[in-house]
MISEZA-339879 format. One record per residue (C-alpha): x, z, y; residue number from 1. Coordinates in nm, 2 decimals, decimal comma. Layout:
# MISEZA-339879
+--------+--------+--------+------+
!     px !     pz !     py ! resi !
+--------+--------+--------+------+
!      X !      Z !      Y !  NUM !
...
+--------+--------+--------+------+
END
This chain:
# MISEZA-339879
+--------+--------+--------+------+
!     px !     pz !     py ! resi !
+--------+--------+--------+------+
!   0,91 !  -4,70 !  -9,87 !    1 !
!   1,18 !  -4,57 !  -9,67 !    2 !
!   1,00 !  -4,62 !  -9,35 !    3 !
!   0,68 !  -4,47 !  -9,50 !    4 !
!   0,87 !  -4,13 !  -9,54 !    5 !
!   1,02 !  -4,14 !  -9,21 !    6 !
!   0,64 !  -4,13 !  -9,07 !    7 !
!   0,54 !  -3,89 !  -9,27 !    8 !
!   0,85 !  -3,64 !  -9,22 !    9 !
!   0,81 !  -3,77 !  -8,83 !   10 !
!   0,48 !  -3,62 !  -8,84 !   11 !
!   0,55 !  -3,35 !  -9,05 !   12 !
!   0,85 !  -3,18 !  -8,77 !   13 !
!   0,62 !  -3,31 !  -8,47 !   14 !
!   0,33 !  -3,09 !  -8,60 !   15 !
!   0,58 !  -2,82 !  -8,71 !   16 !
!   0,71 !  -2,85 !  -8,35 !   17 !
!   0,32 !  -2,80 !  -8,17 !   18 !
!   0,21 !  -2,55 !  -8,36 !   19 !
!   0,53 !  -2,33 !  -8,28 !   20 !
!   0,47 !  -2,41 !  -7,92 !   21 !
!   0,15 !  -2,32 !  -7,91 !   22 !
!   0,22 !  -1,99 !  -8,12 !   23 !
!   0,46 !  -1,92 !  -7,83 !   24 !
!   0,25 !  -2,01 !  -7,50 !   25 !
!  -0,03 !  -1,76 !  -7,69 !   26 !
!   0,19 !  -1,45 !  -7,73 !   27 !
!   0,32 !  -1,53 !  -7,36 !   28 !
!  -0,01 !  -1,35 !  -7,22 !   29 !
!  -0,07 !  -1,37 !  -6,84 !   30 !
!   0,01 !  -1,00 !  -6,88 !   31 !
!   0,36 !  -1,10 !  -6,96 !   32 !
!   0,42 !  -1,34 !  -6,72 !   33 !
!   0,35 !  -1,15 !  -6,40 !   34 !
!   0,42 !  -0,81 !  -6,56 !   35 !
!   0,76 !  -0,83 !  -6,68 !   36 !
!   0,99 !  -0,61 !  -6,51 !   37 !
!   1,39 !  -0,58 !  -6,55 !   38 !
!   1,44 !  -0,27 !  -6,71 !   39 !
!   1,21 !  -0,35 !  -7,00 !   40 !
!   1,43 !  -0,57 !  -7,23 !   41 !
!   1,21 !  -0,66 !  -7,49 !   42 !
!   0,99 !  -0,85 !  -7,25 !   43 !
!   0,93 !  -1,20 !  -7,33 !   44 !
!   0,92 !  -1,30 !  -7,01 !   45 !
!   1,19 !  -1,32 !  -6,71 !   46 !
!   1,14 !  -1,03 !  -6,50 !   47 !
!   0,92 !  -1,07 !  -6,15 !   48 !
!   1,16 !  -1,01 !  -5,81 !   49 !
!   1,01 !  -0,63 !  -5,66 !   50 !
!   0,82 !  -0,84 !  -5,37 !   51 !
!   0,64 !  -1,09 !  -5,60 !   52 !
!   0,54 !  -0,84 !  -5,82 !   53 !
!   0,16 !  -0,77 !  -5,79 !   54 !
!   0,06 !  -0,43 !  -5,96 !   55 !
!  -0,30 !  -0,51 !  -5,90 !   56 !
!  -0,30 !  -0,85 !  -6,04 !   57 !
!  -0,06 !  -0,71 !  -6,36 !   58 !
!  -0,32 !  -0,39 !  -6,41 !   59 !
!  -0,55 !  -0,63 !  -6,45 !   60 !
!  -0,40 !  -0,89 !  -6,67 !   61 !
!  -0,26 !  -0,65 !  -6,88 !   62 !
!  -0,61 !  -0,46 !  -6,91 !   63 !
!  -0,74 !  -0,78 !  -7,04 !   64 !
!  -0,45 !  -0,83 !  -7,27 !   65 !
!  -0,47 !  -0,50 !  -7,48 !   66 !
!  -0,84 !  -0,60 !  -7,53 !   67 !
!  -0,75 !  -0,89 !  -7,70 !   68 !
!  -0,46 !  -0,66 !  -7,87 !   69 !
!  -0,48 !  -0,28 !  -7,84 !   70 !
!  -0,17 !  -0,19 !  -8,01 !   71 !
!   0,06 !  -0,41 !  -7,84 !   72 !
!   0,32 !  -0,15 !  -7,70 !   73 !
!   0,50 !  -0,45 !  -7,45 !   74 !
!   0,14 !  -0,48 !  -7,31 !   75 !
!   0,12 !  -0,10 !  -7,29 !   76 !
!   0,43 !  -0,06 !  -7,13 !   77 !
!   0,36 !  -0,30 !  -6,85 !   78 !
!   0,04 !  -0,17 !  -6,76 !   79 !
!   0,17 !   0,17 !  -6,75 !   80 !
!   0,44 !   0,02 !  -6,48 !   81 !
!   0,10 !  -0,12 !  -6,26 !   82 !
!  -0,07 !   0,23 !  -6,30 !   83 !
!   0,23 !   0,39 !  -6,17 !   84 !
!   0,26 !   0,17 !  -5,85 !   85 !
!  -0,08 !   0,23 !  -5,78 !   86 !
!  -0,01 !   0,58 !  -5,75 !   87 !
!  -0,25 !   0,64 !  -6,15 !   88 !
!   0,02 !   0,90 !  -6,24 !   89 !
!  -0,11 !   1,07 !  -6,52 !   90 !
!  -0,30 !   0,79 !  -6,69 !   91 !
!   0,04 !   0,61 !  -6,62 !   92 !
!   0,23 !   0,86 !  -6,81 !   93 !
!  -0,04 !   0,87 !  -7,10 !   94 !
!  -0,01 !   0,51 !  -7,17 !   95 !
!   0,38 !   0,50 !  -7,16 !   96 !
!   0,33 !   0,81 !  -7,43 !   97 !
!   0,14 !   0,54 !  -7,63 !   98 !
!   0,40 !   0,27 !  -7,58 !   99 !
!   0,66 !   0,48 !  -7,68 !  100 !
!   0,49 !   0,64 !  -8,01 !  101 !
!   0,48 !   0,30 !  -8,12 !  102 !
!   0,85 !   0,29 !  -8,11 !  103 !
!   0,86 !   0,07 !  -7,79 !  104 !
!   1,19 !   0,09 !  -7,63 !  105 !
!   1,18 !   0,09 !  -7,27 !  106 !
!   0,88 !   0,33 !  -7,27 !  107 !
!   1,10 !   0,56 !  -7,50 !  108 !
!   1,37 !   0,54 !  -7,23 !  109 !
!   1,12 !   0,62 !  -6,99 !  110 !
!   1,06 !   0,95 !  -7,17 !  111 !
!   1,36 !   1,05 !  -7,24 !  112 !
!   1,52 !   0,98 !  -6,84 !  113 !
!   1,21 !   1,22 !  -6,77 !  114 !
!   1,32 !   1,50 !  -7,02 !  115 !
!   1,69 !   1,46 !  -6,89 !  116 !
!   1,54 !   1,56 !  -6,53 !  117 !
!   1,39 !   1,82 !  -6,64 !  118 !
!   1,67 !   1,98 !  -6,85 !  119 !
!   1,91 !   1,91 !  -6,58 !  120 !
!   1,71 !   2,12 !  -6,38 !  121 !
!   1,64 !   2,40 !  -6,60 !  122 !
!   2,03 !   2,46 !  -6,72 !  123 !
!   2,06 !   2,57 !  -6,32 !  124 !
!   1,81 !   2,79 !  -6,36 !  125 !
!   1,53 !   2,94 !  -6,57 !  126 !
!   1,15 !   2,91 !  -6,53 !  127 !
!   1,11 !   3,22 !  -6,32 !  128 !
!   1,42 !   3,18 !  -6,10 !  129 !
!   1,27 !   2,84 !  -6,00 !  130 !
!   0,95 !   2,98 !  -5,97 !  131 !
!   1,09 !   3,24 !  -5,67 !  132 !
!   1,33 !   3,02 !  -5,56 !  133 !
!   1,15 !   2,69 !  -5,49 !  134 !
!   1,19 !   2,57 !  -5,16 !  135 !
!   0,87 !   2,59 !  -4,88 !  136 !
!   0,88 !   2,23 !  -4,92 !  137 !
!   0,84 !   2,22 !  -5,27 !  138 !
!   0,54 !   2,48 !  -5,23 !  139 !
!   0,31 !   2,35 !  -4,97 !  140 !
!   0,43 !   1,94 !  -5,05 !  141 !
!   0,38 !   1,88 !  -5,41 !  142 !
!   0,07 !   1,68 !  -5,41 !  143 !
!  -0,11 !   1,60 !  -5,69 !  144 !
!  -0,05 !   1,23 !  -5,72 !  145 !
!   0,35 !   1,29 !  -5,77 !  146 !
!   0,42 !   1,37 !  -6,15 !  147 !
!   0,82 !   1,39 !  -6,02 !  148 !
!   0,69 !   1,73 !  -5,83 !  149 !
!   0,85 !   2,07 !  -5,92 !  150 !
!   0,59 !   2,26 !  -5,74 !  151 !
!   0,24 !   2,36 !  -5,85 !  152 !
!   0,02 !   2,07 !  -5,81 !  153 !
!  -0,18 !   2,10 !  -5,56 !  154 !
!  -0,55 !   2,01 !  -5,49 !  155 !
!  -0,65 !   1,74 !  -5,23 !  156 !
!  -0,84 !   1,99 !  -5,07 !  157 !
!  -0,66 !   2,24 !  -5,03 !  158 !
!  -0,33 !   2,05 !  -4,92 !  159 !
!  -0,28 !   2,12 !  -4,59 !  160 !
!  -0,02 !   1,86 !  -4,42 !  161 !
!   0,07 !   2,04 !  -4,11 !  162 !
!   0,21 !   2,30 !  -4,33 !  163 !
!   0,40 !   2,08 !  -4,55 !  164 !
!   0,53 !   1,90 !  -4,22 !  165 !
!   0,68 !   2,20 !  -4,08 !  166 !
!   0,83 !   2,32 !  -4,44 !  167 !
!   0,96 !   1,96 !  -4,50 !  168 !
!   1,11 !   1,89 !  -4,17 !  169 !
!   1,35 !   2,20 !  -4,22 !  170 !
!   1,42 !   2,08 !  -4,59 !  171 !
!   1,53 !   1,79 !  -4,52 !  172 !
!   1,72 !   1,90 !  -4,19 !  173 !
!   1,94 !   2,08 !  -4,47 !  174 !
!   1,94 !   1,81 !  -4,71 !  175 !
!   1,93 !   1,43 !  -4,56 !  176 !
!   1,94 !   1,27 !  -4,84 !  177 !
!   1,71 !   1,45 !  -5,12 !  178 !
!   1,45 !   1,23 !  -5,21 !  179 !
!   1,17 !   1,45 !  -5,30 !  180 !
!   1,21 !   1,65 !  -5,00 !  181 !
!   1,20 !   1,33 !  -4,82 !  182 !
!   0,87 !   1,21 !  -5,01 !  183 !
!   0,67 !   1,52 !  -4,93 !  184 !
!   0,79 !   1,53 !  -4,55 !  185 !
!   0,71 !   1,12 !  -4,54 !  186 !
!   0,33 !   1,22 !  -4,77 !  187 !
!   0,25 !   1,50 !  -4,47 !  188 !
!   0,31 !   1,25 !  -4,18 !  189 !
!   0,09 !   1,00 !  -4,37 !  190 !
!  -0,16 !   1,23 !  -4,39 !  191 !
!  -0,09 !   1,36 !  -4,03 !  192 !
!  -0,20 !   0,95 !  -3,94 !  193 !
!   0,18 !   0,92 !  -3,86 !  194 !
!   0,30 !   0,61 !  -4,02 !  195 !
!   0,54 !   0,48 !  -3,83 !  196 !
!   0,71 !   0,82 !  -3,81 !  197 !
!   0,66 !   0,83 !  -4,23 !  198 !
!   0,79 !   0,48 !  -4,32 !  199 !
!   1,16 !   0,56 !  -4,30 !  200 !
!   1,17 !   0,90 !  -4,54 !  201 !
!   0,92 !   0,72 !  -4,77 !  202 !
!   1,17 !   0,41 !  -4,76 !  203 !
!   1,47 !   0,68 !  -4,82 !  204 !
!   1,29 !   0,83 !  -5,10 !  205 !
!   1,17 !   0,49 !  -5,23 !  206 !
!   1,49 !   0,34 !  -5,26 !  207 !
!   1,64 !   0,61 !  -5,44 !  208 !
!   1,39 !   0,50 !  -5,71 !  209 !
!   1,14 !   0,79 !  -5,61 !  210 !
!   0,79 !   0,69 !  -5,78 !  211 !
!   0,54 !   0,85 !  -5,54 !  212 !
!   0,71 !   0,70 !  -5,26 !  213 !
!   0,73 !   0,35 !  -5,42 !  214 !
!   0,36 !   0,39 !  -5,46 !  215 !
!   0,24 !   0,50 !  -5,18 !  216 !
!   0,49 !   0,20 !  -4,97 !  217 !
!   0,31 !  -0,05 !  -5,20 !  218 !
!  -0,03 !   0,08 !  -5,08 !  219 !
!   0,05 !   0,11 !  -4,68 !  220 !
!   0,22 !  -0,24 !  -4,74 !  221 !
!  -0,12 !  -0,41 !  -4,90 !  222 !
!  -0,32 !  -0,21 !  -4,62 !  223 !
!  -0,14 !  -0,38 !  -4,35 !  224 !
!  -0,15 !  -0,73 !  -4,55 !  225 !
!  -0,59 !  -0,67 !  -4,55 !  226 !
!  -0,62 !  -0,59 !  -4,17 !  227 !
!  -0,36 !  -0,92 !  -4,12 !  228 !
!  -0,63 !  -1,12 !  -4,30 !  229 !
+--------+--------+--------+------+
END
């Protein structure tokens, strides 16, 4: 008797056991696995290293994922993160909106290191002092594509890169180090069909956590990875 109830409690925790498993290998979505990334600390999976990470390949996945589940914020979240590697600013920054109005954390931090910039901008000074005091650069180099811009957007076609070049260059002859001025003097050269001469202020801008410039890197990088192939 006592070895019939062993069985049956054997079986019991061993079915228990599979059926949490396979609870947990459905939640963890390919969308998690290869879209996790280490500021987000409600993922479920371990975050992918910078170079392994595939924004393409997670856009995707992820894409896939919220059709299966449209109001899973983790999912939103890490699609936004793809969209904003691949240089899809503002339909980046309207699916963070939805992470974060469903109280998703790392999307609300996202928002809220957004609104910082911006205040810490505006206590210097107010709307119409930065609109006559915004630097050349910041006038003829805010392109579209860069939602970290404090210049007017301005139209593909009517962006002119030898002008944002020469405005650029001085900026950052003043200020080395100041990433945006950096990205717009790197996006001209790009444009200009002057790569090599654009890779190290994209890099500069890039690696002070500029998004623009981490995008458009990602995209030169996978341009040069298709014409090796």
């Amino acid at each position: 008797m006592t070895g019939h109830l062993l069985r049956i409690f054997t079986l019991i925790t061993v079915l228990m056991l599979g059926t949490s498993q396979s609870v947990a290998e459905e939640r963890l979505s390919l969308c998690d696995r290869i879209g996790a990334v280490p500021k987000d600390k409600n993922a479920i999976s371990d975050p992918v290293e910078k170079r392994a990470y595939n924004p393409f390949a997670v856009g995707r996945a992820c894409a896939e994922a919220l059709k299966e589940n449209p109001d899973n914020p983790r999912h939103m979240y890490q699609l936004a993160i793809s969209l904003m590697l691949l240089g899809e600013y503002d339909l980046a920054l309207e699916t963070i909106k939805q992470a974060a109005n469903r109280k998703y954390p790392a999307a609300q931090a996202f928002l809220d290191r957004m609104d910082e910039r911006r205040r810490s901008y505006g206590n210097d000074q107010n709307t119409d002092e930065i609109r006559q005091d915004i630097d050349p650069c910041d006038q003829s180099g805010s392109i579209y594509a860069d939602t970290q811009r404090i210049g007017a957007a301005i139209a593909p076609e009517e962006y002119d890169p030898v002008e944002a070049e020469a405005a650029c260059r001085k900026a950052v002859e003043k200020d080395p180090d100041h990433r945006r001025f950096n990205f717009q003097l790197g996006a001209a050269l790009f444009g200009l069909k002057k790569p090599k001469e654009a890779l190290p202020y994209l890099q500069k801008a890039a690696d002070q956590n500029y998004f623009a410039a981490q995008a458009l890197l990602f995209q030169f990088m996978q341009k040069l990875e298709d014409k090796e192939e």
